[in-house]
MILUM-430587 format. One record per residue (C-alpha): chain; residue in one letter; z, x, y. Coordinates in Angstrom, 1 decimal, decimal comma. Example, Ala and Ser with C-alpha at 12.3 -4.5 7.8 and 13.67 -1.06 7.14 Angstrom:
<rs>
+------+------+--------+--------+--------+
: pafi : firo :     c3 :     c1 :     c2 :
+------+------+--------+--------+--------+
:    A :    A :    7,8 :   12,3 :   -4,5 :
:    A :    S :    7,1 :   13,7 :   -1,1 :
+------+------+--------+--------+--------+
</rs>
This chain:
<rs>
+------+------+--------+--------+--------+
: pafi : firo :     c3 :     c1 :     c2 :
+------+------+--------+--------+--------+
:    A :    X :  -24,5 :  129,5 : -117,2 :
:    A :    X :  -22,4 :  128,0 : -120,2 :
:    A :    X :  -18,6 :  127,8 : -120,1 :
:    A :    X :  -18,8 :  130,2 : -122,6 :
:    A :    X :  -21,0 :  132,5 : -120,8 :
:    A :    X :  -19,1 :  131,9 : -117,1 :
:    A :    X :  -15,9 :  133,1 : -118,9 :
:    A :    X :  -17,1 :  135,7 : -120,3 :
:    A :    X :  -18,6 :  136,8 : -117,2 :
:    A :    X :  -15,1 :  136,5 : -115,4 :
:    A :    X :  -13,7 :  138,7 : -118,3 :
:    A :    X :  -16,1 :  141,4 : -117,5 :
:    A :    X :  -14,1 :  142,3 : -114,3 :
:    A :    X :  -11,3 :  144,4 : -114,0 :
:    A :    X :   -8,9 :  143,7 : -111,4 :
:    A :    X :   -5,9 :  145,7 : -110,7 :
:    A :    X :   -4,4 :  143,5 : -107,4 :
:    A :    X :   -6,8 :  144,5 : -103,8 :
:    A :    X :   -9,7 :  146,6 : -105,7 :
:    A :    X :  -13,2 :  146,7 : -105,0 :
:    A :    X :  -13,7 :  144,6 : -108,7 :
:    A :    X :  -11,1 :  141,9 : -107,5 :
:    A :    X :  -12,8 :  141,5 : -104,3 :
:    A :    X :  -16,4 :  141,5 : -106,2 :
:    A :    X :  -14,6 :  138,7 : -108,6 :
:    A :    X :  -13,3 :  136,8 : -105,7 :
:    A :    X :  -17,2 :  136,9 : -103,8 :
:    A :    X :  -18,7 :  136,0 : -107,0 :
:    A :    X :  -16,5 :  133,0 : -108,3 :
:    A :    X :  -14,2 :  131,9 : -106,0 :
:    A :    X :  -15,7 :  132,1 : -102,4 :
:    A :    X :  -18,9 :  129,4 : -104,0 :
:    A :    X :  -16,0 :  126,7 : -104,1 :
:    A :    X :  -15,6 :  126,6 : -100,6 :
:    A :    X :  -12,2 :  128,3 : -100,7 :
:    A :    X :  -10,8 :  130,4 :  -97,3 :
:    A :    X :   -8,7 :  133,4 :  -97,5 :
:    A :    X :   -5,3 :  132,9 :  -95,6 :
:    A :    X :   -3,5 :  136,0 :  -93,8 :
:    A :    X :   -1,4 :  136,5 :  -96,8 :
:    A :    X :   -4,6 :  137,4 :  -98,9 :
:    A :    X :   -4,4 :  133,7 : -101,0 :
:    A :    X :   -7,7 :  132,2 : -101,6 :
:    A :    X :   -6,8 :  128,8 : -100,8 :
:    A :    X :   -9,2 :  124,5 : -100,3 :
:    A :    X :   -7,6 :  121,4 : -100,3 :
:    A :    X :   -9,2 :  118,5 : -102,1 :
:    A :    X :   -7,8 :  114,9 : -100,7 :
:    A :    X :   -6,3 :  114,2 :  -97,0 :
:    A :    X :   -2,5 :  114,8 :  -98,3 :
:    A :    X :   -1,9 :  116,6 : -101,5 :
:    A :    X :    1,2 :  116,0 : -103,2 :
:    A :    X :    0,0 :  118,6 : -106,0 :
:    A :    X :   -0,6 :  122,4 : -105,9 :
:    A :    X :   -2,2 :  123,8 : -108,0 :
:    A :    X :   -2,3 :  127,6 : -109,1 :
:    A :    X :   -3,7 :  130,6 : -110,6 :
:    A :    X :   -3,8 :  134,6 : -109,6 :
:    A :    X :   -7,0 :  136,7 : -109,3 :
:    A :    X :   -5,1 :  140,1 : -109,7 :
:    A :    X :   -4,6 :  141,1 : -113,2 :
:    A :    X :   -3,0 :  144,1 : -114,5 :
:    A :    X :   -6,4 :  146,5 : -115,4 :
:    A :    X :   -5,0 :  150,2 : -115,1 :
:    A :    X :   -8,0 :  150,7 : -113,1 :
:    A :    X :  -11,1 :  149,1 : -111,3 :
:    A :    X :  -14,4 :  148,6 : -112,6 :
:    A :    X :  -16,2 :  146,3 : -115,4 :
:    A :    X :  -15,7 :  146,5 : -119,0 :
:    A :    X :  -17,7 :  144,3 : -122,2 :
:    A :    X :  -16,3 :  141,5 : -124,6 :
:    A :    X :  -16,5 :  140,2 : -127,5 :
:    A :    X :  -16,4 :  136,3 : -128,9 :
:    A :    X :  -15,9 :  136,1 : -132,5 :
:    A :    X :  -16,7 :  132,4 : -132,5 :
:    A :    X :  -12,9 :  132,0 : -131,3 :
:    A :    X :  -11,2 :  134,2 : -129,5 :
:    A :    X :  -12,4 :  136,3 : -126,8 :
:    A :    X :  -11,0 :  140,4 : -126,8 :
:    A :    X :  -12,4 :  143,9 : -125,5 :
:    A :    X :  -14,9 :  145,3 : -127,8 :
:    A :    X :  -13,9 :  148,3 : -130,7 :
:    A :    X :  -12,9 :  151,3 : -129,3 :
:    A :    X :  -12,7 :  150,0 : -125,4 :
:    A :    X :  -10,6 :  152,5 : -123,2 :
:    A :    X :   -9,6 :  149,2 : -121,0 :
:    A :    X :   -5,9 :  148,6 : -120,8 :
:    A :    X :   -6,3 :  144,8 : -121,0 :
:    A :    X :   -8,6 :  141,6 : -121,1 :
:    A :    X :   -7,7 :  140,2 : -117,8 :
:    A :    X :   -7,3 :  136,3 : -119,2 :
:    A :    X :   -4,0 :  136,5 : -117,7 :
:    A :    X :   -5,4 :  135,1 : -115,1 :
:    A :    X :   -9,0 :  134,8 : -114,7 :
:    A :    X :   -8,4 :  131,9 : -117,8 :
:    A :    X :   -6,3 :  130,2 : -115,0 :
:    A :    X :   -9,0 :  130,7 : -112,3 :
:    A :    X :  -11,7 :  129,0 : -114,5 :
:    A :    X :   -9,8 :  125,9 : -115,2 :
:    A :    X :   -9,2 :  126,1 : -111,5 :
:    A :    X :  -12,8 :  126,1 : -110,6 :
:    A :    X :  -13,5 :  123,3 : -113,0 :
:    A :    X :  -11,0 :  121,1 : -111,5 :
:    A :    X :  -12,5 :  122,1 : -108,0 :
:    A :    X :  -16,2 :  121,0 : -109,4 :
:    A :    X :  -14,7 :  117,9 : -110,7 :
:    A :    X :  -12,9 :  117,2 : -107,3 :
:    A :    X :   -9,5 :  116,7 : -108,5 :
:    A :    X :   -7,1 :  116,5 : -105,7 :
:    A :    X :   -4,6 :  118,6 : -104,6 :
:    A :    X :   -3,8 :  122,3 : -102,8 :
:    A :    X :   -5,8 :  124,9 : -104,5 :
:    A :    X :   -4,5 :  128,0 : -104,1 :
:    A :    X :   -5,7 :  131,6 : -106,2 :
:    A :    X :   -2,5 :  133,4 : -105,2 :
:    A :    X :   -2,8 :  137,8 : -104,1 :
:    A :    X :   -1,0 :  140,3 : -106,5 :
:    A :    X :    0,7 :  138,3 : -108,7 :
:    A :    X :    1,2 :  141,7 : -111,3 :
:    A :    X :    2,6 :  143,4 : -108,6 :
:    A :    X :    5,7 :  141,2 : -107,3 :
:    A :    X :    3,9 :  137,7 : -106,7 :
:    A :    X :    3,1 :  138,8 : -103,0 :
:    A :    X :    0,6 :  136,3 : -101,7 :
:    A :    X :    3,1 :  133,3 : -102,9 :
:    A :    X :    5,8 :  135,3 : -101,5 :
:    A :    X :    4,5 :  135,4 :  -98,5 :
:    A :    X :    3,5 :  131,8 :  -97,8 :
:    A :    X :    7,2 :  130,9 :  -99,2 :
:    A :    X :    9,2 :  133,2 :  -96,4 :
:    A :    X :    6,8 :  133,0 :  -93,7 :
:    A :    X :    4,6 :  129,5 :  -93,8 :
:    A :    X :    6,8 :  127,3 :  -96,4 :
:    A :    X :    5,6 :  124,5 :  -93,9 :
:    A :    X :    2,6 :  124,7 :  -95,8 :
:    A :    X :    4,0 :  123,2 :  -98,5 :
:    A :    X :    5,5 :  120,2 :  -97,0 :
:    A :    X :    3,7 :  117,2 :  -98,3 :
:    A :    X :    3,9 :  119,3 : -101,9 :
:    A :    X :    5,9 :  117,7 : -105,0 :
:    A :    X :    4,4 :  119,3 : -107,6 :
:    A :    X :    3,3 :  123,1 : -108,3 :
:    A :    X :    1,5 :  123,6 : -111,5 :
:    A :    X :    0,5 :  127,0 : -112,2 :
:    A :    X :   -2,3 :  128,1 : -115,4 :
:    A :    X :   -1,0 :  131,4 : -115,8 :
:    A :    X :    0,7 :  131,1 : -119,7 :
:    A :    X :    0,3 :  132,8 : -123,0 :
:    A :    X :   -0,2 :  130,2 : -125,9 :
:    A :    X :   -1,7 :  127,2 : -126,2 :
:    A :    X :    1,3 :  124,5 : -126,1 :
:    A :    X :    4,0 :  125,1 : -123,5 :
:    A :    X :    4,8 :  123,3 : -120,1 :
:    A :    X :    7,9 :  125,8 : -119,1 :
:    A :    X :   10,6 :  123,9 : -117,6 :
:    A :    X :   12,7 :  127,4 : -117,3 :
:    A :    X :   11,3 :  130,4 : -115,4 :
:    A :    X :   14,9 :  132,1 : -115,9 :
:    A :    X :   16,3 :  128,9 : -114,7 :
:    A :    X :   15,3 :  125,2 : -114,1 :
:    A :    X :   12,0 :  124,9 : -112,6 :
:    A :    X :   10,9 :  121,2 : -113,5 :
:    A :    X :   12,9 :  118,3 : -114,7 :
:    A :    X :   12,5 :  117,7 : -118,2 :
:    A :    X :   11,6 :  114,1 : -116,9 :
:    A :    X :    8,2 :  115,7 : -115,2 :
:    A :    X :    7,2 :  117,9 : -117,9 :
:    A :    X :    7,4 :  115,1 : -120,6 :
:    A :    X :    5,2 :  113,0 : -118,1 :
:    A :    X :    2,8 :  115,5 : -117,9 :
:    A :    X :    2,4 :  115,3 : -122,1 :
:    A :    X :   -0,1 :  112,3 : -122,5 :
:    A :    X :   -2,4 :  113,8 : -119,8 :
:    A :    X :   -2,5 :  117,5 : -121,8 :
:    A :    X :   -3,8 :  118,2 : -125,5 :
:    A :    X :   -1,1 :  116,3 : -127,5 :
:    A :    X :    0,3 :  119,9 : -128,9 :
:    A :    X :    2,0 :  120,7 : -125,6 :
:    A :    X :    5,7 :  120,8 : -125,8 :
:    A :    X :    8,5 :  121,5 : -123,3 :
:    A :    X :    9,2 :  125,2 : -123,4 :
:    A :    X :   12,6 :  127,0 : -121,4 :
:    A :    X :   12,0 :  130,6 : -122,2 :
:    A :    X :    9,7 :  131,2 : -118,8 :
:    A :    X :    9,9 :  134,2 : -117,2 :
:    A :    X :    8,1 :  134,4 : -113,2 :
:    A :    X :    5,1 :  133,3 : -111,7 :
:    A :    X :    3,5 :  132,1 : -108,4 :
:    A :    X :    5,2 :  128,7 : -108,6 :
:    A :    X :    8,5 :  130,5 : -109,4 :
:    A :    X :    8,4 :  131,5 : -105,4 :
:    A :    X :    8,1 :  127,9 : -104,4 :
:    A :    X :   11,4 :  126,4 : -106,2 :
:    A :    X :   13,1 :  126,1 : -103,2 :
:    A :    X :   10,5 :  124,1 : -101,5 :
:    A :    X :    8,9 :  122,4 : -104,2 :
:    A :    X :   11,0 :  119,8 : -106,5 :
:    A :    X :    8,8 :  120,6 : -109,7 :
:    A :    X :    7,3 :  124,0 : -110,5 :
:    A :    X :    5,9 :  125,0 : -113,7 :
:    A :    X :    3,2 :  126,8 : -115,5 :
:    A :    X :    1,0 :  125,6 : -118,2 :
:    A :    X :   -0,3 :  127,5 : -121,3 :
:    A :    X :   -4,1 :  128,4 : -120,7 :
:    A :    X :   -4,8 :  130,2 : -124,2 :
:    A :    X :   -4,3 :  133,7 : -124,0 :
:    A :    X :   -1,9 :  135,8 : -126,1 :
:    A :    X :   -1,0 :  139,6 : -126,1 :
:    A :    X :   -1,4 :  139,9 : -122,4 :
:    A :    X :   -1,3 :  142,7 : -120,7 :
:    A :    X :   -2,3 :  144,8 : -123,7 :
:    A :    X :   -5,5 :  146,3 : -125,2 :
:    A :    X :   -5,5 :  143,7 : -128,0 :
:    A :    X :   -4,8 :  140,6 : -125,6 :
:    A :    X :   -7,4 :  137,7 : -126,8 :
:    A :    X :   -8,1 :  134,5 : -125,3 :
:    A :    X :   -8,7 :  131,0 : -127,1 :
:    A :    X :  -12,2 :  129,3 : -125,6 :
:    A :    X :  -11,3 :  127,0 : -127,8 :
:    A :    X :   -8,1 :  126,0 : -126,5 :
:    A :    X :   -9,2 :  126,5 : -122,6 :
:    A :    X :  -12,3 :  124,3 : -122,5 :
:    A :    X :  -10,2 :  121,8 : -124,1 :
:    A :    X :   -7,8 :  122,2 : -121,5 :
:    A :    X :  -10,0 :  121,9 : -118,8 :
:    A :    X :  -11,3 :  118,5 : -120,5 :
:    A :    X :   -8,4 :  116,9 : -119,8 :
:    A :    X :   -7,4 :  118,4 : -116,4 :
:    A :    X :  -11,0 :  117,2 : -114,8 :
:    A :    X :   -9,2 :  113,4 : -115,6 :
:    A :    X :   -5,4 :  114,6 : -114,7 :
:    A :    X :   -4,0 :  111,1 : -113,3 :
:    A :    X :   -1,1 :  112,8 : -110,8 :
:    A :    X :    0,1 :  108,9 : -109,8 :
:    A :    X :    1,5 :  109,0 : -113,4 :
:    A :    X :    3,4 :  112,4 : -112,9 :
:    A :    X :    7,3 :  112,1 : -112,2 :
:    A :    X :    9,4 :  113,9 : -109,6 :
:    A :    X :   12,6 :  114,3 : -110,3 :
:    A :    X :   14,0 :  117,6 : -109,9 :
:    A :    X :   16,6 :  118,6 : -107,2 :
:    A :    X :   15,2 :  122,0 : -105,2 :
:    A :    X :   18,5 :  122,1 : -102,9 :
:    A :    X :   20,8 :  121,6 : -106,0 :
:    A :    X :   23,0 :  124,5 : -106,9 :
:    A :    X :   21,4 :  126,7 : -109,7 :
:    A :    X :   22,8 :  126,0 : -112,4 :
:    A :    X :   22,1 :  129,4 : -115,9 :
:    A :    X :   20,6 :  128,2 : -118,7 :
:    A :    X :   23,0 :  130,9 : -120,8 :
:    A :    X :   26,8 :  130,7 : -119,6 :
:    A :    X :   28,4 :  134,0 : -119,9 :
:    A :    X :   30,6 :  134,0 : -122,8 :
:    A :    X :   34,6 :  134,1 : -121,9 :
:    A :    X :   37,6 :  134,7 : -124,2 :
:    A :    X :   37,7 :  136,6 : -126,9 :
:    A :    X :   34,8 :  138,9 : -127,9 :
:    A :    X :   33,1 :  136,4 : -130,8 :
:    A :    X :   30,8 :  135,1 : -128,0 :
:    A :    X :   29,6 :  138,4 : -127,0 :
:    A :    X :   29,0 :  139,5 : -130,5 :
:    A :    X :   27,0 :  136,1 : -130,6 :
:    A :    X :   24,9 :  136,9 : -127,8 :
:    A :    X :   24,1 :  141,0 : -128,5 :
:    A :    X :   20,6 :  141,3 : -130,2 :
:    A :    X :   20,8 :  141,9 : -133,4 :
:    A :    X :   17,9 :  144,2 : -135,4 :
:    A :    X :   19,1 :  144,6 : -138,9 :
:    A :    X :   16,3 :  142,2 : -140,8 :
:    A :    X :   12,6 :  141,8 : -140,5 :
:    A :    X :   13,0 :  138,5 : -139,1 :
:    A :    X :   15,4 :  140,2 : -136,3 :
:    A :    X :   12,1 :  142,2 : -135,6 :
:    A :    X :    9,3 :  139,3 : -135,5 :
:    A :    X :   12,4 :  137,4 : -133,1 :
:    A :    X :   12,7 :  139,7 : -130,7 :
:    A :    X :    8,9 :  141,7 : -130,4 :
:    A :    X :    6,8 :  139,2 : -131,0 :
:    A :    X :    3,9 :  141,2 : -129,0 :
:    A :    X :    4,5 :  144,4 : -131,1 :
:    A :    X :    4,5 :  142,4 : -134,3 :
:    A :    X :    1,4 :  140,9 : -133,5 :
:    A :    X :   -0,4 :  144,2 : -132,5 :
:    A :    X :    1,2 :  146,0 : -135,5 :
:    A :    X :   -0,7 :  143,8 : -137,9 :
:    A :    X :   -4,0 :  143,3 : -135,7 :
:    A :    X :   -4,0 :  146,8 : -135,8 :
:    A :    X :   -3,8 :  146,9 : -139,5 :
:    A :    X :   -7,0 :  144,4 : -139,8 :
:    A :    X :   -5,0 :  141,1 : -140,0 :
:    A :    X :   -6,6 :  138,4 : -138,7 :
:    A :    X :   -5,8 :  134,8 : -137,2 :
:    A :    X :   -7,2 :  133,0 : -140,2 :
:    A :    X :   -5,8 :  135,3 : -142,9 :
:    A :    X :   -2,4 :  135,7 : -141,9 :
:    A :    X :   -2,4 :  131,6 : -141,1 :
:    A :    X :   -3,6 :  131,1 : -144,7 :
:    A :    X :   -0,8 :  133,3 : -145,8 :
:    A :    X :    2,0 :  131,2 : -144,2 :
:    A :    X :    0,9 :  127,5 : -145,2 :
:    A :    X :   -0,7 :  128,9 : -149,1 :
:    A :    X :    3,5 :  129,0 : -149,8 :
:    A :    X :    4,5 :  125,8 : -147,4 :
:    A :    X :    5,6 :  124,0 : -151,0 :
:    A :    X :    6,8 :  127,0 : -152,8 :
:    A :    X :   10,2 :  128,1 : -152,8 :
:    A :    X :   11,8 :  131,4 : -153,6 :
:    A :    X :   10,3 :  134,5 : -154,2 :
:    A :    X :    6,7 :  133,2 : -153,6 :
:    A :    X :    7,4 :  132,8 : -149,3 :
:    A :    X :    9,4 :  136,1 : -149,5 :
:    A :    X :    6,4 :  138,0 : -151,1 :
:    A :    X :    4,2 :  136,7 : -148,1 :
:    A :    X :    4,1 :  140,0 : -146,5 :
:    A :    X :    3,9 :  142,0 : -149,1 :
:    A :    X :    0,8 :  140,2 : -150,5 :
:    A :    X :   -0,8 :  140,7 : -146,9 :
:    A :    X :   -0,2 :  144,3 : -146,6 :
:    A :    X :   -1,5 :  145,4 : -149,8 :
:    A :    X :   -4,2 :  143,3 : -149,5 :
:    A :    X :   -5,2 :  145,5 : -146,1 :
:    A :    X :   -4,6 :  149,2 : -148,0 :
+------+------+--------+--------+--------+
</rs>
């Protein structure tokens, strides 16, 4: 099969964490690569006599229920067909498993490991963390593909993960759009901070996750997986501290009550919306018959205009769509 029709393949699976579909995904895909399923449920091969580098990727994702469900590729982007009754796409993380299996193919070296129920509390890397963090001895790096977008290397899941000194020498060797990005929430790596001196998580191309309308970039992922199959890790630098004391990336405010009013979340403009639900935004207008291409074409038609010509963006768009 092509890439494109592998991942469309993996898409067809839905796999709410330890069903019969997951397990079916897992025989199909992952057990080919030579990868053994630990006690914890983790499908897990090592490339390499020592690896420094683990990587990472979940083969749960957050389907409502079991079973198989049918795509569609516009040319870019990869979502559920009109009118499916699924509850999501499932790039979040089968995206992550494909690079994965690329990289596997390609014999890059390093840990491999397709963590267990991720969506439901990160239990398989829990588990190796608490009970087997020996495992993880000769580890410096964990780098997880499990990331909406197509341009972060998160530095911050809630608090420092990586040094910003390892994330900006992980740049040259990624599509030159990636960027250091702090506003992480939690994945698999996430468990390992405390054994591990660098953990992050790489943007792999989907957006919307977790929702009907989630899509997935081919585009973006193949390109991904380009440069990952030549990932030099003897240029990669380790620098973060995992026994330092945590240190919040927002200090609460003290004093008087200005920084407090600083810091509640305002919702009295448009833009206060688009800031704060950038996933309803986007589904509001998808569901309205926005598209990628129109609504980019929009924003950069007024990048030299000032005035009233930007502010009537929206209202072009929307009574273009009546």
């Amino acid at each position: 099969m092509s890439d494109l029709e592998t991942i469309i393949a993996m898409l067809s699976y839905r796999r709410p964490a330890r069903s019969a579909t997951e397990k079916a995904f897992i025989e199909k895909f992952i057990v080919p690569t030579g990868a053994k399923r630990d006690k914890h449920g983790n499908w897990c091969l090592t490339i390499g006599e020592v690896p420094t580098v683990l990587w990472s990727s979940h083969t749960d994702s957050v389907h409502r229920s079991e079973g198989y469900q049918r795509v569609d590729f516009d040319g870019k982007f990869i979502t559920l067909t009109v009118n499916s009754k699924s509850s999501c796409l499932g790039a979040d993380c089968a995206a992550g498993v494909w690079i994965m299996i690329e990289m596997i193919k390609a014999k890059v070296p390093g840990m491999y490991i397709f963590h267990d129920a991720e969506e439901i509390g990160c239990q398989g890397s829990r588990a190796i963390a608490e009970n087997e963090p020996g495992r993880l001895i000769s580890i410096e790096a964990a780098i997880a593909f499990d990331r909406k977008g197509i341009d972060s290397i998160i530095t911050h899941q809630r608090q420092r993960c990586c040094s910003d000194a390892f994330a900006k020498s992980m740049q040259p060797m990624l599509p030159s759009r990636y960027r250091l990005d702090d506003t992480g929430f939690v994945t698999d790596t996430k468990q390992y901070m405390h054994l591990v001196q660098e953990c992050t998580n790489l943007s792999v191309g989907y957006y919307n996750e977790h929702h009907p309308h989630e899509a997935l970039d081919v585009g973006h992922l193949i390109e991904l997986r380009d440069h990952m199959v030549k990932f030099d890790q003897s240029k990669l630098v380790i620098e973060r501290d995992p026994f330092a004391p945590v240190k919040p990336k927002i200090k609460k405010p003290t004093g008087s009550g200005l920084g407090l009013r600083r810091l509640r979340r305002r919702e009295e403009t448009l833009r206060d919306l688009v800031y704060w639900y950038p996933e309803k935004v986007s589904a509001f207008l998808e569901n309205k018959g926005f598209t990628f291409d129109q609504l980019h074409d929009a924003i950069h038609e007024h990048d030299d205009d000032t005035g009233d010509a930007f502010g009537s963006l929206f209202d072009d768009l929307l009574s273009g769509a009546a």
